[in-house]
BADREN-700296 format. One record per atom (N, C-alpha, C, O): residue in one letter; chain; x, y, z. Coordinates in steps of 0.2 Angstrom, whole numbers. Example, Ala and Ser with C-alpha at 12.3 -4.5 7.8 and 13.67 -1.06 7.14 Angstrom:
<rs>
   numar   kolnu    east   north      up
       A       A      66     -28      39
       A       A      62     -22      39
       A       A      66     -16      39
       A       A      71     -17      42
       S       A      64     -11      35
       S       A      68      -5      36
       S       A      64       0      39
       S       A      67       6      40
</rs>
This chain:
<rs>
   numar   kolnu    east   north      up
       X       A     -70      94     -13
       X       A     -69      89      -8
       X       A     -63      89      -4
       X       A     -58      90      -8
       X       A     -63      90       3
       X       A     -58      89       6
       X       A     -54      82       6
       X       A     -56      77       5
       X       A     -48      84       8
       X       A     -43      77      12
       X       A     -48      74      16
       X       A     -52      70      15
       X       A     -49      77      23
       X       A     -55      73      29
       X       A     -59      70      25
       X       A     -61      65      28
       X       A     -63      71      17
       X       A     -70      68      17
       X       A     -66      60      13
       X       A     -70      55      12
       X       A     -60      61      11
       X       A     -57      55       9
       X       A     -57      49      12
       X       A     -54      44      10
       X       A     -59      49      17
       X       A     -60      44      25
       X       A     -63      40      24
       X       A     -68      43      21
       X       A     -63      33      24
       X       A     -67      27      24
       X       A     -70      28      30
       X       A     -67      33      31
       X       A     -73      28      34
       X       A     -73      25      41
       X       A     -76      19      42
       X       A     -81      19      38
       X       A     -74      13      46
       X       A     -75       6      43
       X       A     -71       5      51
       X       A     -66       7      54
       X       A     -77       1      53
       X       A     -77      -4      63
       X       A     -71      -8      62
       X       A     -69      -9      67
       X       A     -67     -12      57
       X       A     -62     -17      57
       X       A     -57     -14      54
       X       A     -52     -18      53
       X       A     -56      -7      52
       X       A     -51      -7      49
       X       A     -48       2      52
       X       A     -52       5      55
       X       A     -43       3      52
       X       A     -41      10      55
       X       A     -41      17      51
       X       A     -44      22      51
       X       A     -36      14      45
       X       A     -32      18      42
       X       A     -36      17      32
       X       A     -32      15      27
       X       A     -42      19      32
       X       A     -45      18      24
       X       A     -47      24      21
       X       A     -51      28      24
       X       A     -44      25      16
       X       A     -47      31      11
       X       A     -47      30       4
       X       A     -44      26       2
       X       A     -51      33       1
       X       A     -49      35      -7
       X       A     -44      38      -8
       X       A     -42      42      -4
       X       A     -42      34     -16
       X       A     -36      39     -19
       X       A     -40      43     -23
       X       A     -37      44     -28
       X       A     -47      46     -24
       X       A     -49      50     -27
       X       A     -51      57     -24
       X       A     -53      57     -18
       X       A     -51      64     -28
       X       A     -53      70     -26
       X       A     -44      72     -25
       X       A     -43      77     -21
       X       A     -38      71     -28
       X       A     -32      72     -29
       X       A     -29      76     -36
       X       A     -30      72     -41
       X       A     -27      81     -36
       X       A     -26      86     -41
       X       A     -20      82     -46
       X       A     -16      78     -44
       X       A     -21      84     -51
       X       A     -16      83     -58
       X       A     -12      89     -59
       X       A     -13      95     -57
       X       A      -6      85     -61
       X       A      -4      93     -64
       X       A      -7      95     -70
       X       A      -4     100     -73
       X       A     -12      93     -73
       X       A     -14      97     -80
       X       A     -21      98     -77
       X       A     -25      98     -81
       X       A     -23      99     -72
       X       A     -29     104     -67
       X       A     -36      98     -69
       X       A     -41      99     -70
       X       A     -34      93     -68
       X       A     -39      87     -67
       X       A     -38      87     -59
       X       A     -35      90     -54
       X       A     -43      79     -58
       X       A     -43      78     -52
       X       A     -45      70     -54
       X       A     -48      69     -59
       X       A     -42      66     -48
       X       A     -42      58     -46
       X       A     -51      55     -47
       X       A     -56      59     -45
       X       A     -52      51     -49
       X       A     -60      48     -48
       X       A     -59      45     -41
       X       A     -54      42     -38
       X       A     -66      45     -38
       X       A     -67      41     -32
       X       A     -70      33     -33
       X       A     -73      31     -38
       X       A     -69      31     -30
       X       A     -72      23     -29
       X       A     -67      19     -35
       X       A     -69      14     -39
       X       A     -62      20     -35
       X       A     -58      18     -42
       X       A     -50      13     -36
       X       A     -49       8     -37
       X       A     -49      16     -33
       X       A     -41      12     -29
       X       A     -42      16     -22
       X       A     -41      22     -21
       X       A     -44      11     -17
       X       A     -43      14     -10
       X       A     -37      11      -8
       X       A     -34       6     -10
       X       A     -33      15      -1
       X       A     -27      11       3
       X       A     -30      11       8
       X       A     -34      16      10
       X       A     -27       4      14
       X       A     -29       4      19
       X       A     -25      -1      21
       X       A     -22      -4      17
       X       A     -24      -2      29
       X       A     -22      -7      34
       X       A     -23     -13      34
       X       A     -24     -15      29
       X       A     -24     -17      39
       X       A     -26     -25      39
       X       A     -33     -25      38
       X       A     -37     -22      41
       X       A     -34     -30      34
       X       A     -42     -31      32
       X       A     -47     -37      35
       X       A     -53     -38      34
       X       A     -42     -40      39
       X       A     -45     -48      45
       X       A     -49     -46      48
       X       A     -51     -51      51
       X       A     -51     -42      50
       X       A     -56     -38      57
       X       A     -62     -36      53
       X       A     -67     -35      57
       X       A     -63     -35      47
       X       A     -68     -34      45
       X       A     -74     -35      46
       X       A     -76     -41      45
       X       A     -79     -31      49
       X       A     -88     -32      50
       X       A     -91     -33      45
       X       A     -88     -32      40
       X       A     -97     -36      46
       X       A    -102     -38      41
       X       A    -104     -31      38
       X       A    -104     -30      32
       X       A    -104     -24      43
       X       A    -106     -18      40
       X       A    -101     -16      33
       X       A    -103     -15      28
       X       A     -92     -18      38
       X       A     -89     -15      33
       X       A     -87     -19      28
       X       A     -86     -16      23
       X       A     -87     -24      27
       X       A     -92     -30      20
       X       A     -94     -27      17
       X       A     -91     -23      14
       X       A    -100     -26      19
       X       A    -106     -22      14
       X       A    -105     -14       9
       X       A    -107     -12       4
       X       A    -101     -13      15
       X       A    -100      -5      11
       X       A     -95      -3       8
       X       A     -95       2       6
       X       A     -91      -8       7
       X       A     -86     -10       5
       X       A     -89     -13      -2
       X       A     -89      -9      -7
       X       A     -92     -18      -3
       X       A     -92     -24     -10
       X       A    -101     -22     -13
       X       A    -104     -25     -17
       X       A    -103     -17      -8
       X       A    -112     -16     -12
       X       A    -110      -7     -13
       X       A    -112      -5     -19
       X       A    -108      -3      -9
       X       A    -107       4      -8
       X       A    -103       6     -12
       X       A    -104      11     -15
       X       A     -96       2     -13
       X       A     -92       5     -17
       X       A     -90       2     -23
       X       A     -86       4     -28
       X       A     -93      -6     -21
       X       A     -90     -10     -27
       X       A     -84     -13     -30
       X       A     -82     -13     -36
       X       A     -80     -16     -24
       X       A     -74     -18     -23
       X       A     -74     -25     -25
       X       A     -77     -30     -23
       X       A     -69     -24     -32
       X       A     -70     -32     -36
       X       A     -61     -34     -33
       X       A     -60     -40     -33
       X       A     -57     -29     -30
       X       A     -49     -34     -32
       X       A     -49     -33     -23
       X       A     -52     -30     -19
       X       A     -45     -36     -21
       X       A     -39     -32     -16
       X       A     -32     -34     -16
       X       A     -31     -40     -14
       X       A     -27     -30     -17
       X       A     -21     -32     -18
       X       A     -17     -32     -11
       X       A     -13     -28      -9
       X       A     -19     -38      -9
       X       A     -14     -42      -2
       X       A      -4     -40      -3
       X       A       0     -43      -7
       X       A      -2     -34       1
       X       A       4     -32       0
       X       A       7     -36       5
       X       A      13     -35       5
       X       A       5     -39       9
       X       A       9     -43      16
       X       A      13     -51      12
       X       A      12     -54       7
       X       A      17     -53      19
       X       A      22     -58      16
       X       A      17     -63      18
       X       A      12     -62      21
       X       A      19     -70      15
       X       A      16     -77      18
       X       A      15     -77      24
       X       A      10     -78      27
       X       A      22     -76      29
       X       A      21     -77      34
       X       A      16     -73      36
       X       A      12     -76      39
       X       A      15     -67      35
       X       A       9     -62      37
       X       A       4     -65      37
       X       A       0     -66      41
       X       A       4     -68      32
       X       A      -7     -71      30
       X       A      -9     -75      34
       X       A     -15     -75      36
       X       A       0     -81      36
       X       A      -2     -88      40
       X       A      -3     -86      44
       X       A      -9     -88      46
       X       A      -1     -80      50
       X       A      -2     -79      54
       X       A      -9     -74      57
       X       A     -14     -76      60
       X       A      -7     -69      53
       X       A     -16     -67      53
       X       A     -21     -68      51
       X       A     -26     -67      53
       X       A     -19     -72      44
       X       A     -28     -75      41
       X       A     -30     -69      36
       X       A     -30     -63      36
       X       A     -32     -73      31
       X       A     -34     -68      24
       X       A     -39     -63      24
       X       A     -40     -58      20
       X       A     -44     -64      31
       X       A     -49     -60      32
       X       A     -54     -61      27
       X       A     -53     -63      22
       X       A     -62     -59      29
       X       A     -67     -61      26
       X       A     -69     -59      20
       X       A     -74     -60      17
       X       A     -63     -55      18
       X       A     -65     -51      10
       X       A     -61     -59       5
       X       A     -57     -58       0
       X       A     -61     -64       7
       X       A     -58     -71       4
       X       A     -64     -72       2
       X       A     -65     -74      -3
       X       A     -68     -72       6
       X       A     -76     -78       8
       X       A     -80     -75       4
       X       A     -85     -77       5
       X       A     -80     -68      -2
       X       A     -84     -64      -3
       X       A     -84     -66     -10
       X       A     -78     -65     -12
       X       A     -91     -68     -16
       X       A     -92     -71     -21
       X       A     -90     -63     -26
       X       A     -93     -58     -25
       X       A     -83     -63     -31
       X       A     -85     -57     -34
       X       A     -78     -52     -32
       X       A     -77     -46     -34
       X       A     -75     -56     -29
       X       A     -69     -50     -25
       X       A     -65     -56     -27
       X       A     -66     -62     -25
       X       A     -59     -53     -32
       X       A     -53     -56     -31
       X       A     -47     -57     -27
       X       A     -45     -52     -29
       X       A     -42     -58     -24
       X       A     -37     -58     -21
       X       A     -33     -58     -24
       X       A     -32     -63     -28
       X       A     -28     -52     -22
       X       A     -19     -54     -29
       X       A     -14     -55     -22
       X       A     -11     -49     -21
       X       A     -12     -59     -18
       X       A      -7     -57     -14
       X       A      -1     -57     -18
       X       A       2     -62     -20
       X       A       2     -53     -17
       X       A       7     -47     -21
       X       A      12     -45     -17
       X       A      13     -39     -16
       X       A      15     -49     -15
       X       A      22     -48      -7
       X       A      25     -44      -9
       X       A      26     -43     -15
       X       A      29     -38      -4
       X       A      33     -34      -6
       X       A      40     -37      -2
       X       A      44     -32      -2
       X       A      42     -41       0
       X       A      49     -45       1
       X       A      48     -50      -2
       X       A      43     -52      -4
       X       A      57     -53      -3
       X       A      59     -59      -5
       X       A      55     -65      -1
       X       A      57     -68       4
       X       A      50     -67      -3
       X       A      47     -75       0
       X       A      52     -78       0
       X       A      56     -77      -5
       X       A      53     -83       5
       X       A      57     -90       7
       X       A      51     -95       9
       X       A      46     -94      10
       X       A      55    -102       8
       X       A      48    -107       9
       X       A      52    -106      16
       X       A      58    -104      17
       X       A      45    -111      21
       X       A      45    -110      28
       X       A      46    -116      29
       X       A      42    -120      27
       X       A      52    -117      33
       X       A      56    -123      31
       X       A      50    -128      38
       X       A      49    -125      43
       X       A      49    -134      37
       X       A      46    -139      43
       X       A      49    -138      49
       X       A      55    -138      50
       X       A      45    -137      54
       X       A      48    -136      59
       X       A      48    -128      62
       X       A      48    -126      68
       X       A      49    -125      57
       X       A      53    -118      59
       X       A      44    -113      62
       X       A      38    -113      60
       X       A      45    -111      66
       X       A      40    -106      68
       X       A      38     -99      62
       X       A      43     -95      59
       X       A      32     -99      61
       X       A      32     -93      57
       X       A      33     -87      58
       X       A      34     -83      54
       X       A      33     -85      66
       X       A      34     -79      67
       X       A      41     -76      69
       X       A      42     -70      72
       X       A      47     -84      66
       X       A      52     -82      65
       X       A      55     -81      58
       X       A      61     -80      57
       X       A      50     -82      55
       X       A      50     -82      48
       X       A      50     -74      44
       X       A      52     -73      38
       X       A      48     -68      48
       X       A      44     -65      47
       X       A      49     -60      43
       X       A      54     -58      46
       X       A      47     -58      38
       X       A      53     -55      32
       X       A      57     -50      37
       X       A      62     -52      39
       X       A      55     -43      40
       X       A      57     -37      45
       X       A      62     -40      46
       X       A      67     -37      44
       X       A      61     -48      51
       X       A      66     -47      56
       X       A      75     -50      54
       X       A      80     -50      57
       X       A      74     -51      48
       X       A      83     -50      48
       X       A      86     -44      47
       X       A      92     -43      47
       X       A      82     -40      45
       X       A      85     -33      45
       X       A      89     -33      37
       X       A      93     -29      37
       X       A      88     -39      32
       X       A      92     -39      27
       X       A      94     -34      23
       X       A      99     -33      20
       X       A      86     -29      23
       X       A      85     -26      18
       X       A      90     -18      18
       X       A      88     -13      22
       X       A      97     -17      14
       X       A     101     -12      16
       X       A      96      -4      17
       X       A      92       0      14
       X       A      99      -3      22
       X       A      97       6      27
       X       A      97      11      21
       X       A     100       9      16
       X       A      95      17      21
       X       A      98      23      16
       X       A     101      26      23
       X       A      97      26      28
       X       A     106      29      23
       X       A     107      33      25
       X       A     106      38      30
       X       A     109      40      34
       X       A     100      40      26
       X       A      98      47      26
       X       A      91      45      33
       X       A      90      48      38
       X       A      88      39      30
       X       A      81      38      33
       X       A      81      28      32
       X       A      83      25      27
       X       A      79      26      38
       X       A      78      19      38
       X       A      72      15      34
       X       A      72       9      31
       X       A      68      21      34
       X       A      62      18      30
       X       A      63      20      21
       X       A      61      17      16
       X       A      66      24      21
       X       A      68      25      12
       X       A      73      20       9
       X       A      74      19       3
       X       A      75      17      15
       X       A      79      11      13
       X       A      76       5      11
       X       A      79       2       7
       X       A      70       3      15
       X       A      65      -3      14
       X       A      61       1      10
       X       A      56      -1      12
       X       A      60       6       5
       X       A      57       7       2
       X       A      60       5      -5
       X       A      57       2      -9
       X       A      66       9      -6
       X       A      71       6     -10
       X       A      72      -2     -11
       X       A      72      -4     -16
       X       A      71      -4      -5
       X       A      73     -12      -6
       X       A      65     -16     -11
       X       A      66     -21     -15
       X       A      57     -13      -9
       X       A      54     -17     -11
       X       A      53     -16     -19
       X       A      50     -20     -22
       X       A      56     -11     -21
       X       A      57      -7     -27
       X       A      65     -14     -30
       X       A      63     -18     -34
       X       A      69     -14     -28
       X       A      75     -16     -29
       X       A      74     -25     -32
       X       A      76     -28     -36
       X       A      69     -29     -27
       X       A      68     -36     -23
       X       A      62     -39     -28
       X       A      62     -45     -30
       X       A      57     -32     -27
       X       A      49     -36     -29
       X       A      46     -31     -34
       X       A      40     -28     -33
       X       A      52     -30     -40
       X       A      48     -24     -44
       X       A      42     -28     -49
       X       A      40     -24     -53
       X       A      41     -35     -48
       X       A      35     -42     -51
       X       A      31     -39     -47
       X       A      26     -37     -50
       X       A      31     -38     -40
       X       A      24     -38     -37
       X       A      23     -29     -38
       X       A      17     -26     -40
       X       A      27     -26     -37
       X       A      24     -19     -40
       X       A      21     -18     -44
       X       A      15     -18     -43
       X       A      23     -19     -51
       X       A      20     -19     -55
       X       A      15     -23     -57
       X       A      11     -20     -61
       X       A      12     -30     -54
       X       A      10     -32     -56
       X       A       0     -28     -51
       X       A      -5     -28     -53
       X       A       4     -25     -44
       X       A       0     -22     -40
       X       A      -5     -16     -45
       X       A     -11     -16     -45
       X       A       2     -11     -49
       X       A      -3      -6     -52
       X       A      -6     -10     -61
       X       A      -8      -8     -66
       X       A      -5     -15     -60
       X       A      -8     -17     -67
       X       A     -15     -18     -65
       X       A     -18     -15     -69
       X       A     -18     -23     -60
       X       A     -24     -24     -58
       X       A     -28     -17     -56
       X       A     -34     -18     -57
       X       A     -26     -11     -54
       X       A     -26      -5     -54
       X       A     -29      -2     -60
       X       A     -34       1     -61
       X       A     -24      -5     -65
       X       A     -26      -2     -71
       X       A     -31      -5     -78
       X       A     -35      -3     -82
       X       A     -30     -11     -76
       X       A     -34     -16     -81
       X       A     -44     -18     -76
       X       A     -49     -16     -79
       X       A     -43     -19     -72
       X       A     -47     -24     -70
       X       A     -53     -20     -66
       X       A     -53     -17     -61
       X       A     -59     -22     -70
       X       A     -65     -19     -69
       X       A     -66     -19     -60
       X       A     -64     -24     -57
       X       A     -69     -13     -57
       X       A     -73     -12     -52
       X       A     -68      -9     -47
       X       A     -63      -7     -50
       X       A     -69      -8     -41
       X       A     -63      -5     -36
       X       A     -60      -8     -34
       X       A     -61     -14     -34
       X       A     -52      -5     -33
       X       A     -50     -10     -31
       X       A     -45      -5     -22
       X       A     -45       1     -20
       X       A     -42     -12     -19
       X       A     -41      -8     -12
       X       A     -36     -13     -10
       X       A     -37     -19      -9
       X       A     -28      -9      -8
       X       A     -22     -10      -8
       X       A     -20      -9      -2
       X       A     -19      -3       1
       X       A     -19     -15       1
       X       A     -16     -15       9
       X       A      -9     -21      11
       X       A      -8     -25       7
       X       A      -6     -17      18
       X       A      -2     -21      21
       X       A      -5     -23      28
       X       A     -10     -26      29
       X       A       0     -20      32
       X       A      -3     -20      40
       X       A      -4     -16      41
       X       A     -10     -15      43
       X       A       2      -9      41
       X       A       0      -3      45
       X       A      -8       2      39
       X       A     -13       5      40
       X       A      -4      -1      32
       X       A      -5       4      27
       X       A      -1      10      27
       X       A      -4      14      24
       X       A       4      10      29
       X       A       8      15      28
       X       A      16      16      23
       X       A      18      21      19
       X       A      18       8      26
       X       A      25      10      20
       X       A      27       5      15
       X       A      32       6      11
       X       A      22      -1      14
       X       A      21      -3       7
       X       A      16      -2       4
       X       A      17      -2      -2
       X       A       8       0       6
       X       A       4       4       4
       X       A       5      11       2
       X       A       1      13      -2
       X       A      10      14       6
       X       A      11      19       5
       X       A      15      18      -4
       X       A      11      20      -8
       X       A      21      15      -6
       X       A      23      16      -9
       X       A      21      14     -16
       X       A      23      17     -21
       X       A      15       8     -16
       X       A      12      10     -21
       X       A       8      13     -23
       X       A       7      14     -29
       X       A       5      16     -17
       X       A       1      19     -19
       X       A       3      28     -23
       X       A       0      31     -27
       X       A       9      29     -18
       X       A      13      33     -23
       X       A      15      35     -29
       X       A      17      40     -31
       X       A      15      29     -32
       X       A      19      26     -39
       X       A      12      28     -44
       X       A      12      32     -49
       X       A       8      26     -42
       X       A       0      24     -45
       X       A      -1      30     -45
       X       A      -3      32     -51
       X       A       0      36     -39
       X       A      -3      43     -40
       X       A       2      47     -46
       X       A       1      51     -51
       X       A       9      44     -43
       X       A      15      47     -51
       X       A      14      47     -57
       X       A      14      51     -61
       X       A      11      39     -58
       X       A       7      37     -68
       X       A       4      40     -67
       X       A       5      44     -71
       X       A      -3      42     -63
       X       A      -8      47     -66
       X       A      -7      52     -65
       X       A     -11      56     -66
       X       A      -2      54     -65
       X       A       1      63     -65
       X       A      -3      66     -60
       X       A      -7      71     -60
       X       A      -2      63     -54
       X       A      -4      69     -47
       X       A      -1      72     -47
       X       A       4      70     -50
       X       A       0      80     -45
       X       A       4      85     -43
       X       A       9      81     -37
       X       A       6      76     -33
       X       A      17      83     -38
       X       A      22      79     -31
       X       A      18      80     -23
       X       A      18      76     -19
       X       A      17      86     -23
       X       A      14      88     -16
       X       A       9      84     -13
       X       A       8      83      -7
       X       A       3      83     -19
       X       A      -3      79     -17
       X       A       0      72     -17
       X       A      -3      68     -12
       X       A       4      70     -20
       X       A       6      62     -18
       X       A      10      63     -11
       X       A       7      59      -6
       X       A      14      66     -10
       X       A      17      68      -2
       X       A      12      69       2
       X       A      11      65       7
       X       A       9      72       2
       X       A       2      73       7
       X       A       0      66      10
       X       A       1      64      16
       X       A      -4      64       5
       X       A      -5      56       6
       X       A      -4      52      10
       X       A      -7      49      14
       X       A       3      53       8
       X       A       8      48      12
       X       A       6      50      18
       X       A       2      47      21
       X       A       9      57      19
       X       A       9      59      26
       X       A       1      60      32
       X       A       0      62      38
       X       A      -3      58      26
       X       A     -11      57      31
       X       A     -13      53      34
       X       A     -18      54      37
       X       A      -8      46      33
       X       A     -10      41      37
       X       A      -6      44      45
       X       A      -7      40      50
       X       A      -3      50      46
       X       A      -1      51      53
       X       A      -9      54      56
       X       A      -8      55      62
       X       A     -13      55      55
       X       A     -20      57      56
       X       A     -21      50      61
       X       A     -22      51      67
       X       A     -20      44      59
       X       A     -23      40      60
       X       A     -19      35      68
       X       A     -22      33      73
       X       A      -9      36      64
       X       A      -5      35      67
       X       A      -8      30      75
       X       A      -7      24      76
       X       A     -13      34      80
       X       A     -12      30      84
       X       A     -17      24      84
       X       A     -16      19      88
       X       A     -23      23      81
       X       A     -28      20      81
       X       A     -24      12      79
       X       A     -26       7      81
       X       A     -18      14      72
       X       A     -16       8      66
       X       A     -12       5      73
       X       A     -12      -1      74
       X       A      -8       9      77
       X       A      -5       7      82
       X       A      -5       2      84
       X       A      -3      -4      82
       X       A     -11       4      91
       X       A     -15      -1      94
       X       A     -17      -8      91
       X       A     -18     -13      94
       X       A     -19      -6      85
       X       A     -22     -12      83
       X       A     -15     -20      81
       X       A     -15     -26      81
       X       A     -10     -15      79
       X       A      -5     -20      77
       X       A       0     -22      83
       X       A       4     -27      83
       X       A      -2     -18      89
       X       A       1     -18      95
       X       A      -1     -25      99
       X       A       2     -28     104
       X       A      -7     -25      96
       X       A     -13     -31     100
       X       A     -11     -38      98
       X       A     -11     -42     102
       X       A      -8     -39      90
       X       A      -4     -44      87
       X       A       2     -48      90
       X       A       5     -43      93
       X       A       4     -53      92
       X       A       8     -56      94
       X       A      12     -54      86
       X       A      18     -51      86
       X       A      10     -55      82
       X       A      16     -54      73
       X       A      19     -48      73
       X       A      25     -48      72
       X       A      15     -42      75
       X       A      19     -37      75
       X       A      19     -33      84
       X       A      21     -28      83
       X       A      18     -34      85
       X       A      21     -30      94
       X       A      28     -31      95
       X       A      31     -27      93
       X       A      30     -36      96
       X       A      38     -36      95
       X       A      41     -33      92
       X       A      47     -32      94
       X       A      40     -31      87
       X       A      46     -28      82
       X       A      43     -17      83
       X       A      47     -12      82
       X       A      37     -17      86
       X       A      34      -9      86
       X       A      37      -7      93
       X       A      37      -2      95
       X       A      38     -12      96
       X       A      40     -10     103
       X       A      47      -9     104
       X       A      51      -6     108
       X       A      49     -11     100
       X       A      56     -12      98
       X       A      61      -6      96
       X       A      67      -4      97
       X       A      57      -3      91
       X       A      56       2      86
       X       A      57      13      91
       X       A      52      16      90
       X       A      60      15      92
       X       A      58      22      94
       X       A      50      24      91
       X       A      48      23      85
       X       A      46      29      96
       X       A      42      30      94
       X       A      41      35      87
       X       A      36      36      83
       X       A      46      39      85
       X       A      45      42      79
       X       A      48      41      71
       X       A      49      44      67
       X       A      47      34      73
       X       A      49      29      67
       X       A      42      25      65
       X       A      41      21      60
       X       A      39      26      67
       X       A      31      27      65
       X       A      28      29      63
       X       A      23      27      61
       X       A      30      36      63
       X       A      26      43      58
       X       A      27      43      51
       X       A      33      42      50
       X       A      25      43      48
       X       A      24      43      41
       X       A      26      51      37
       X       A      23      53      32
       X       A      32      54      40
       X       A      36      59      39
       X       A      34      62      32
       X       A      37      59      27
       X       A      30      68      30
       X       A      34      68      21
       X       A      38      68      18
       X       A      38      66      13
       X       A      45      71      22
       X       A      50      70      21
       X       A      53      65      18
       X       A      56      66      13
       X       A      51      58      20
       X       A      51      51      19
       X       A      51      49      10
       X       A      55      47       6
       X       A      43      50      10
       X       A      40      50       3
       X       A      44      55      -2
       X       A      44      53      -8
       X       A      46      61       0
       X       A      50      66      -4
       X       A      55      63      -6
       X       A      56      63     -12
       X       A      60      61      -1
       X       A      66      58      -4
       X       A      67      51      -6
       X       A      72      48      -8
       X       A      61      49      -6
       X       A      61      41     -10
       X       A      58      42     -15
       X       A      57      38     -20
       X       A      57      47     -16
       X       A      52      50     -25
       X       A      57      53     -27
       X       A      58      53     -33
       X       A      61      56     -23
       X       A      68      62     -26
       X       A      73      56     -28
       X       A      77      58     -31
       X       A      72      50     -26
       X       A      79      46     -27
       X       A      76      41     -34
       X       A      80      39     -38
       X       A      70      41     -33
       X       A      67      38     -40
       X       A      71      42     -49
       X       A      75      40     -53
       X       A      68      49     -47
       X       A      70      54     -50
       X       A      77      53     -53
       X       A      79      52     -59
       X       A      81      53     -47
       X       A      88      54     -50
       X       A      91      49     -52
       X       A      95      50     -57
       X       A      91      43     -50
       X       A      93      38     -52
       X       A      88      36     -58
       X       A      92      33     -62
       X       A      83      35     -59
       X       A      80      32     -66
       X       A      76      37     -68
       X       A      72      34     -71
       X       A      75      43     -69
       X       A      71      47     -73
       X       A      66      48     -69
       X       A      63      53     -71
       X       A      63      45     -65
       X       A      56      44     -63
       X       A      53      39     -63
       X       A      56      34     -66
       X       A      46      38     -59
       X       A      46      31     -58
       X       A      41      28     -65
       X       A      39      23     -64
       X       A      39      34     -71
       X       A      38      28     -75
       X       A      44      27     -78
       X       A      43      23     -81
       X       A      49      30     -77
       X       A      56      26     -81
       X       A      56      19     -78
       X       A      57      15     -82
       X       A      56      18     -71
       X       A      56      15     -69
       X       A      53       8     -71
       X       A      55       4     -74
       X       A      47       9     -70
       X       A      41       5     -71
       X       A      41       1     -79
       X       A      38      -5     -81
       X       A      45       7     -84
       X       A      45       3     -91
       X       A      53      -1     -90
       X       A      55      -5     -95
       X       A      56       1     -84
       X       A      63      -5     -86
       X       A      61     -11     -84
       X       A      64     -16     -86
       X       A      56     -12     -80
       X       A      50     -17     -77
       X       A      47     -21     -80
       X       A      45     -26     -78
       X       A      46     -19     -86
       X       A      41     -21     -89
       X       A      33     -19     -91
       X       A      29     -22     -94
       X       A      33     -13     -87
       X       A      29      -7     -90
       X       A      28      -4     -95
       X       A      32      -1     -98
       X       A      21      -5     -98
       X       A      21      -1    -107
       X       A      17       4    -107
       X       A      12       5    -103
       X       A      19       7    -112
       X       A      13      13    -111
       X       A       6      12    -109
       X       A       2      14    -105
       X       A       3       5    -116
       X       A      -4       4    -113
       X       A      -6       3    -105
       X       A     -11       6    -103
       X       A      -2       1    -102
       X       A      -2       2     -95
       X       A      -3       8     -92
       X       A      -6       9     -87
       X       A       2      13     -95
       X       A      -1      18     -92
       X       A      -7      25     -92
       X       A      -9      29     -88
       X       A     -10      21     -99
       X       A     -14      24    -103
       X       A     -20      22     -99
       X       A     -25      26     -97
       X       A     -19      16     -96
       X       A     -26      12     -93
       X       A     -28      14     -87
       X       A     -34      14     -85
       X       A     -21      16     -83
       X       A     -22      19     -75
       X       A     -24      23     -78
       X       A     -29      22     -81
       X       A     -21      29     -80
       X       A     -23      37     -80
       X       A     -31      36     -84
       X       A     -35      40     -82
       X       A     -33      31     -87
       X       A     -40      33     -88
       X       A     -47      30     -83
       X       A     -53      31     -84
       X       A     -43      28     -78
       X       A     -45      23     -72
       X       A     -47      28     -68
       X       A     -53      30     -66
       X       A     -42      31     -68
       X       A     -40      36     -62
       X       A     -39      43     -60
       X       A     -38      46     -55
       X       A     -40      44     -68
       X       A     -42      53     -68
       X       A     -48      53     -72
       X       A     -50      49     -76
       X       A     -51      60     -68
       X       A     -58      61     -74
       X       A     -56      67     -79
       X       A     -60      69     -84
</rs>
């Protein structure tokens, strides 16, 4: 099984794949139909419904966007579906949105609070959702690991908070580092479709216009040194994950989820 046959292809959504057909280091491979990543899921068609929650059997979806995102976009039709759970699972610090105040000045990005890495700007908001919201990390690959049927982990782009957990998720199951970097970096396949679509948004056009064009690629490099910075500072990110509140059963549970 190729990377390409990993493709959801889905009329409402841009950016959808399995995390299955992914190498171990102990020469296993990922199961399919177990944890998809994907972008905004409000546009969804009655087709991609169906092949979604009959096809694949999608009981969870772990909502990575802030409040402000949801009021603004809307939870989309996989909410209205009898059998699908929803966990929204923010990866910023929520704030109540004070009366008065507009939502789409609420919107986590724009104060820029979350401190830079040096090296790369997005390693640093990756850092920070690690640092701010390691409740909803964790609490993201627990449904991952515990809860019966597929489940499918999105933000907006799907690229750099889907991105990260879905990282983490590929670490506990002992993917090889390269196959988790890949990953990451296959959502630039997509790069110009997730664009368009988020460009279309009064919520996010503002802030992508704003942005240089090659701050939107999803670099491996990116995912390397946020994995490399895991490593050196906490052992790795199941050290991580157990200063969290992570337990072995936990990760007994993904790896039996999620490898065969």
């Amino acid at each position: 099984m190729t990377e390409k046959t990993r493709w959801i292809s889905l009329e409402g959504a841009a950016n959808v794949r399995d995390l299955g057909g992914l190498p171990t280091t102990d020469g296993r491979t990922t199961r399919f139909g177990r944890v998809l990543r994907s972008d905004n899921l409000q546009s969804l068609t009655e087709n991609d419904v169906a092949l979604l929650s009959d096809g694949i059997g999608l009981g969870h979806v772990i909502d990575l966007r802030s409040l402000a995102e949801v009021q603004r976009e809307g939870p989309g039709p996989l909410t209205r579906l009898p059998g699908v759970t929803i966990h929204h699972l923010s990866l910023f610090v929520e704030t109540q949105i004070a009366a008065g105040v507009e939502v789409d000045k609420a919107l986590p990005w724009q104060s820029r609070a979350v401190q830079e890495d040096p090296e790369h700007r997005s390693v640093g908001f990756y850092q920070g959702y690690l640092r701010d919201r390691a409740d909803s990390v964790v609490a993201a690959l627990r449904v991952m690991a515990h809860e019966e049927g597929a489940s499918i982990v999105h933000c907006a782009a799907g690229k750099d908070r889907t991105g990260v957990v879905s990282a983490l998720a590929l670490e506990v199951a002992g993917v090889a580092r390269e196959a988790v970097v890949a990953d990451y970096a296959l959502t630039a396949e997509r790069i110009d479709a997730i664009l368009r679509r988020l460009l279309s948004s009064e919520t996010y056009s503002t802030d992508l216009r704003d942005r240089p064009a090659d701050s939107h690629l999803p670099h491996a490099f990116i995912m390397e040194r946020f994995l490399n910075g895991l490593d050196r500072l906490h052992g790795g990110a199941l050290n991580w994950l157990a200063a969290n509140g992570w337990t072995d059963d936990d990760t007994g549970a993904l790896r039996s989820r999620l490898v065969r």
